[in-house]
Kinemage of the C-alpha trace (Angstrom):
@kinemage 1
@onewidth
@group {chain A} dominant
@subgroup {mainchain}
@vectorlist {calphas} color= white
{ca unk a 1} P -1.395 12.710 -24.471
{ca unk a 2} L 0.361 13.772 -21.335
{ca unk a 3} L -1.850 13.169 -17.885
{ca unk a 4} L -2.351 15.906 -15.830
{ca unk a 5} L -0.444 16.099 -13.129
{ca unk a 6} L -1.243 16.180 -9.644
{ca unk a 7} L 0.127 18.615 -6.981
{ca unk a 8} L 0.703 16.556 -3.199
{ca unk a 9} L 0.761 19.106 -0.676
{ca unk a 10} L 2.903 16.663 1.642
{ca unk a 11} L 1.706 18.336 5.370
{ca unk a 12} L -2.122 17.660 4.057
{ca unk a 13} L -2.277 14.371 2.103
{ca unk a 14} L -1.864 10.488 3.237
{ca unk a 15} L -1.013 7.534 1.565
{ca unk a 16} L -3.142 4.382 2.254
{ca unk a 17} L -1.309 1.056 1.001
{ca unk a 18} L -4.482 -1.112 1.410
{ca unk a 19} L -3.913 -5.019 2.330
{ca unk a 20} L -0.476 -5.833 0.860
{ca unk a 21} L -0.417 -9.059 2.250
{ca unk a 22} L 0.606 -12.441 0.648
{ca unk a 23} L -2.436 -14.030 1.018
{ca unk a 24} L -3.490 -11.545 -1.559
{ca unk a 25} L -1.380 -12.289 -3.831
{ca unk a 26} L -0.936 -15.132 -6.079
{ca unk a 27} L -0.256 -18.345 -4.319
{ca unk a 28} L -2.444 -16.868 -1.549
{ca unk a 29} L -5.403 -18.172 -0.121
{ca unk a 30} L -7.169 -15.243 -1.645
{ca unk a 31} L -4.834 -14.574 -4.356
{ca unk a 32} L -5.587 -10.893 -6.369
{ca unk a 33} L -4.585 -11.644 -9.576
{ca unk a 34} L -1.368 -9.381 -10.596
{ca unk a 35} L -1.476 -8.087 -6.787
{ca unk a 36} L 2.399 -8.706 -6.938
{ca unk a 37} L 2.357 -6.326 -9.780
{ca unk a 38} L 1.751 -3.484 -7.133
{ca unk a 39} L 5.034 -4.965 -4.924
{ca unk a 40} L 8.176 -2.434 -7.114
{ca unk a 41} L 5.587 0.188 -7.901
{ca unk a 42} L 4.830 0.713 -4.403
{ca unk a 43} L 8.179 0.131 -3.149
{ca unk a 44} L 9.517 2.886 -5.443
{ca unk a 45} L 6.408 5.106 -4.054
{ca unk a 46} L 7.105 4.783 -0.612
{ca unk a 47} L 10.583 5.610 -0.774
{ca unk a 48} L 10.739 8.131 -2.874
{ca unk a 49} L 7.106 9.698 -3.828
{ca unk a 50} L 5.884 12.954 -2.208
{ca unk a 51} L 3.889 11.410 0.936
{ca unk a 52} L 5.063 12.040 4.610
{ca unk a 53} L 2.583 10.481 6.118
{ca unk a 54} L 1.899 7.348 5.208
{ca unk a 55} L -0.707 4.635 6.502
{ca unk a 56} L -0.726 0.822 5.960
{ca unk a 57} L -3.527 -1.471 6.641
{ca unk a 58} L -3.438 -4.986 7.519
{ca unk a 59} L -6.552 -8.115 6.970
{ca unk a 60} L -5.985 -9.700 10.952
{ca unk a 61} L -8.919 -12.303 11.284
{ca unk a 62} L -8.736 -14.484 13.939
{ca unk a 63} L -9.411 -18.727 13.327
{ca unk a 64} L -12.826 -19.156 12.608
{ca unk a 65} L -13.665 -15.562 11.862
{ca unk a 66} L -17.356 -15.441 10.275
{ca unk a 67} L -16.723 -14.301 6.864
{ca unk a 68} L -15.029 -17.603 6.386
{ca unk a 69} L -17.149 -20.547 4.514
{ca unk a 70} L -15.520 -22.726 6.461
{ca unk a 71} L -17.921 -20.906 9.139
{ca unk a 72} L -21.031 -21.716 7.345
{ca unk a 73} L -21.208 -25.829 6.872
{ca unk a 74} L -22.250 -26.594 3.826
{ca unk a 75} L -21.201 -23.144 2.386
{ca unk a 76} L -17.857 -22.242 -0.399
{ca unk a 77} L -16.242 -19.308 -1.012
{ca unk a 78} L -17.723 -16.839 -3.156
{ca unk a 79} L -21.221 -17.975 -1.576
{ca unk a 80} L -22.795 -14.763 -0.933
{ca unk a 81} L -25.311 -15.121 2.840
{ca unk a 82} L -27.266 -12.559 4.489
{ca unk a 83} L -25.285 -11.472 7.745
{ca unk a 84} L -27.444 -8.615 10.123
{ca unk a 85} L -29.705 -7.767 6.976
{ca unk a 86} L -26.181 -7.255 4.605
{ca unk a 87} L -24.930 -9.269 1.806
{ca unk a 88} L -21.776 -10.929 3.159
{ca unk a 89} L -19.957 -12.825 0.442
{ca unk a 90} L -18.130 -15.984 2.329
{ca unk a 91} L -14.357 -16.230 1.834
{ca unk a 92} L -11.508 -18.599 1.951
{ca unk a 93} L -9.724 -18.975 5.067
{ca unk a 94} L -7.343 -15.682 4.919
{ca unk a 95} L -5.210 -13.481 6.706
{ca unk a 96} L -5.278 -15.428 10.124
{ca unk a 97} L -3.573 -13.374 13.053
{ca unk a 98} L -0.191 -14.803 13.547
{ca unk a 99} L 0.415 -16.898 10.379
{ca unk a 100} L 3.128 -15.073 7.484
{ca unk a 101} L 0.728 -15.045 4.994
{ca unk a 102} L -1.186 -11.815 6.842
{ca unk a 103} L 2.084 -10.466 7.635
{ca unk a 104} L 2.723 -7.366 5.450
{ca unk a 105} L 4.697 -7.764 2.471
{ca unk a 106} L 8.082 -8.241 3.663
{ca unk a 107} L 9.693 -6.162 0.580
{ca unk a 108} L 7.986 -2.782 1.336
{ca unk a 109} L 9.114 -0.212 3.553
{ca unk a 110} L 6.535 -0.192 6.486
{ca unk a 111} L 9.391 1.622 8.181
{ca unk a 112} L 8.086 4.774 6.970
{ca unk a 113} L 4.817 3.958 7.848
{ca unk a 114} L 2.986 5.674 10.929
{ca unk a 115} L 0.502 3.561 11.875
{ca unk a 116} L -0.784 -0.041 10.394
{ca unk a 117} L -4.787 -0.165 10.691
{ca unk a 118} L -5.643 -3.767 11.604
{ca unk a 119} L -8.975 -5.051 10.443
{ca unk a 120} L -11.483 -7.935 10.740
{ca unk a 121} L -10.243 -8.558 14.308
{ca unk a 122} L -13.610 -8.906 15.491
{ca unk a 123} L -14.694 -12.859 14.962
{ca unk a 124} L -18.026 -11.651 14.707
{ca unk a 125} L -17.636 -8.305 12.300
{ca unk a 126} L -16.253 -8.387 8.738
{ca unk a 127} L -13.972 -5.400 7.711
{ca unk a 128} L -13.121 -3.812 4.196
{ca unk a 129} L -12.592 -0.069 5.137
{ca unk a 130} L -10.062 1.180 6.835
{ca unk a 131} L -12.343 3.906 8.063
{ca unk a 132} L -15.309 1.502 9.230
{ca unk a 133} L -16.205 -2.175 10.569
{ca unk a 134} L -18.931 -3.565 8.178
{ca unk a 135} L -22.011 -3.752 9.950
{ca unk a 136} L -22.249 -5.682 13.451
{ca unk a 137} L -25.277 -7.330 14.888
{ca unk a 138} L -26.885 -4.116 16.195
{ca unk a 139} L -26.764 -2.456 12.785
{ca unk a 140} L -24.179 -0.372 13.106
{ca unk a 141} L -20.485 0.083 11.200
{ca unk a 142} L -18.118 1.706 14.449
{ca unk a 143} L -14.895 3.618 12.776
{ca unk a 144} L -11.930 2.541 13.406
{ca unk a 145} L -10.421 5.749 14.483
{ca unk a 146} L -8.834 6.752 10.729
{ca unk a 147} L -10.553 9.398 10.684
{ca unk a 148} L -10.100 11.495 13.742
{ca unk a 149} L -6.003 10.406 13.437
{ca unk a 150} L -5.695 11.984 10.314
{ca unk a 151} L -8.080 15.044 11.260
{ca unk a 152} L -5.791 15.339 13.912
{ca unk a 153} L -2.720 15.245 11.547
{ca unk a 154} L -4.412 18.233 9.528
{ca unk a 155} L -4.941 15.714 6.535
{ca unk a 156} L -7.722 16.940 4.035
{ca unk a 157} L -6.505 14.497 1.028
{ca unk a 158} L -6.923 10.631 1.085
{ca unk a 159} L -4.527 8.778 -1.797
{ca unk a 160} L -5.172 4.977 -1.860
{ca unk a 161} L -3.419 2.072 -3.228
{ca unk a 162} L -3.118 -1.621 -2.987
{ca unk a 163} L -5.576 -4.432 -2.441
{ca unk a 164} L -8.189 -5.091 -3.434
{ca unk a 165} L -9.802 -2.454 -5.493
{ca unk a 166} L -13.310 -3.451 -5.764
{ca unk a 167} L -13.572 -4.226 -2.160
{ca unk a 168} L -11.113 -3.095 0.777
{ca unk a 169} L -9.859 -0.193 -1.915
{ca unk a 170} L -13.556 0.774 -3.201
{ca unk a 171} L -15.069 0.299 0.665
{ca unk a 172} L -12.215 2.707 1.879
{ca unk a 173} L -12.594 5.552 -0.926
{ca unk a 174} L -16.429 5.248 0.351
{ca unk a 175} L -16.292 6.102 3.801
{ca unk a 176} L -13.355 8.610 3.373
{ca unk a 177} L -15.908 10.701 0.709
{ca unk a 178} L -18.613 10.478 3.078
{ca unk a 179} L -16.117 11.505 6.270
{ca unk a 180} L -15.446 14.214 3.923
{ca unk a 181} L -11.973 13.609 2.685
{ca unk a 182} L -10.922 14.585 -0.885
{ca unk a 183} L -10.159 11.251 -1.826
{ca unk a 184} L -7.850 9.801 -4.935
{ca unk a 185} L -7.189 6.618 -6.030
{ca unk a 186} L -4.183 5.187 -7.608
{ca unk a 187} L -5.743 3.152 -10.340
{ca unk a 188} L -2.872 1.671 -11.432
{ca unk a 189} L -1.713 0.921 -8.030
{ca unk a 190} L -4.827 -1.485 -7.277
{ca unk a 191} L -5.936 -4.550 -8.862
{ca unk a 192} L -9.583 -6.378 -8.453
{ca unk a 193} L -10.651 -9.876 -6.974
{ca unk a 194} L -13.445 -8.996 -10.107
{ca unk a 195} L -11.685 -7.840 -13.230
{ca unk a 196} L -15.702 -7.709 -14.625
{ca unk a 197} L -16.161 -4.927 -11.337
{ca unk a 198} L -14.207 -2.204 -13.029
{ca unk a 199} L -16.304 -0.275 -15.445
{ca unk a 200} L -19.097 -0.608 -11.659
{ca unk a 201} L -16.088 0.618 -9.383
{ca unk a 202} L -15.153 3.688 -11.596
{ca unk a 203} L -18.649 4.723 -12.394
{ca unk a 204} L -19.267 4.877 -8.107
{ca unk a 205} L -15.908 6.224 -7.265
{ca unk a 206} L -16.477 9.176 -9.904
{ca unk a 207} L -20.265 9.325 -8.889
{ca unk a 208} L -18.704 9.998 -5.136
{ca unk a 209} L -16.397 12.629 -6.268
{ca unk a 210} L -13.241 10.213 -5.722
{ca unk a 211} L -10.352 11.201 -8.016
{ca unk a 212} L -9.139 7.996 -10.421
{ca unk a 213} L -5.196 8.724 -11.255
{ca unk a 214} L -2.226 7.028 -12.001
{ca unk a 215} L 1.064 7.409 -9.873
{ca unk a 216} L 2.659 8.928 -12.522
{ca unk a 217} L 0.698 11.982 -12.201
{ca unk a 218} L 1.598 12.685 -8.832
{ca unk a 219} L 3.959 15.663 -7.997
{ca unk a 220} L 5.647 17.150 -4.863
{ca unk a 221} L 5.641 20.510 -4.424
């Protein structure tokens, strides 16, 4: 059966490409597995798909950054601690500012990107969304400034892709439902740190009103 295709209105929708970064991928410190899967897909998308506007956004933790084990003595990645009254699951070291394996993928076009998002550049503050900080000491999650841009741009519809989809992906659908964006996401252009999340993510994402599509469904106008 045919999927239903769906109409981009290109002067009202964004494309997110979420974290393509090669220490997501495999032989990365925090490898996604099949994350280079997304690499022609995305390529092809870029190029070629129905999105003017187009957003990237980039893991940029600097040495030492505190959602590293190697913060936490005696701590390993995948440890899960309680950081300002949130779960904070403890990584390996990733995505340090300056080193090529945060760079962005070098075989994408980030020419036709407008603007990268940087995140996690706070030693102190983790960051999955590309809308919001996770929560700092005070309690609070401070936006990045996502949001207003792309009010500002006259963009109503939020289409996400890349890495990883049960946490930067999943974390950035959130807060763009809640900021009131229609939001889809390009399940086939996403993979999981979890492959055991899935059947979770999908359940929340619909439960949130977030669209779940594939890329071949997508359609100019």
């Amino acid at each position: 059966m045919a999927l239903e295709p769906v109409r981009v209105e290109p002067e009202h929708a964004v494309l997110l490409v979420v974290d393509m970064q090669p220490d997501f991928l495999p032989g990365g410190a925090l490898a996604v597995r099949e994350g280079d899967r997304l690499v022609e897909p995305l390529q092809r998308l870029m190029t070629d798909g129905p999105f003017d506007l187009q957003i990237a956004t980039q893991d940029w933790h600097p040495a030492g950054h505190i959602s590293f084990a190697s913060s936490h003595p005696g701590r390993k990645p995948m440890d899960v601690i309680d950081l300002y009254g949130h779960e904070q699951v403890l990584w390996p070291d990733h995505c340090v500012q300056g080193s090529a394996a945060a760079e962005l993928h070098p075989h994408l076009p980030w020419k036709r990107v407008a603007a990268i998002v940087r995140k996690g550049t706070d030693p102190e503050v983790d960051s999955y969304s590309a809308f919001r900080n996770n929560w700092n000491p005070v309690g609070e999650r401070p936006p990045t400034g996502l949001g207003g841009y792309l009010r500002e741009r006259g963009i109503s519809d939020v289409f996400l892709s890349g890495l990883a989809r049960d946490y930067c992906v999943l974390w950035t659908a959130r807060d763009a439902a809640a900021a009131g964006f229609t939001v889809w996401v390009l399940w086939d252009l996403t993979r999981p740190v979890d492959p055991d999340a899935d059947a979770g993510v999908r359940a929340e994402l619909s439960g949130l009103g977030v669209a779940l599509i594939e890329a071949e469904q997508l359609r100019g106008p």
